[in-house]
C-alpha positions, 0 to 999 in steps of 0.5 A: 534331708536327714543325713543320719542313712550314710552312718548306717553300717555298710553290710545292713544293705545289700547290692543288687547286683551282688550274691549274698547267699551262701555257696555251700554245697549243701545249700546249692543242691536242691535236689534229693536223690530219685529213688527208682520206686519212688520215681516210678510211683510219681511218674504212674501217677502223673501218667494217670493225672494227665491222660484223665486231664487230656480225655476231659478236655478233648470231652469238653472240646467236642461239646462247645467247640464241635457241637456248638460250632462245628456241628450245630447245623446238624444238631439244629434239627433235633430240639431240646427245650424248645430250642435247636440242640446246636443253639442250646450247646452254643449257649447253655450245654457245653457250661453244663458239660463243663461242670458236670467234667469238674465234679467228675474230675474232683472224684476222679483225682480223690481215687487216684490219690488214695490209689498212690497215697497221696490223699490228705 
């Protein structure tokens, strides 16, 4: 064993169980202060954000949850490529939907940031 790690200046190692950082009260505050446009701006924003994530997830629930499982015996009388229209949802439709919500939602959030100009 090498005994040359017990020489080692004291302060080079830091306690696990101990705050080394600093306690000042400009380090401590994080937060800046809310400006009410500011604010207001962020919130519409986040409003507008959340109820097109909220209408494209219930959009994608109903096609691969309601139409592949709950209404598939409904849709089962239609046929779409040789198939029944609930078994096509099950298997392959609400994948189509789905990436068809993410390419909507990508142009979607593109107008809603330069709206609130926080575009790159």
């Amino acid at each position: 064993m090498d005994e040359t790690v017990s020489a080692a200046d004291p302060g080079d190692f830091e306690m696990s169980g101990e705050d080394t950082s600093d306690t000042s009260p400009s380090s401590t505050s994080t937060s800046s202060p809310d400006t009410g446009e500011t604010s207001a701006v962020e919130d519409a924003y986040w409003r507008e954000n959340i109820r097109l994530l909220v209408t494209l997830m219930a959009i994608w629930f109903a096609c691969s949850f309601g139409a592949g499982i709950l209404f598939r015996d409904f849709l089962d009388q239609f046929m779409l490529g040789g198939y029944p229209l609930g078994f096509w949802f099950a298997q392959q439709g609400s994948i189509y939907v789905f990436m068809a919500l993410i390419f909507y939602y990508v142009v979607k959030m593109r107008k809603i940031e330069r709206k609130y100009d926080l575009d790159d």
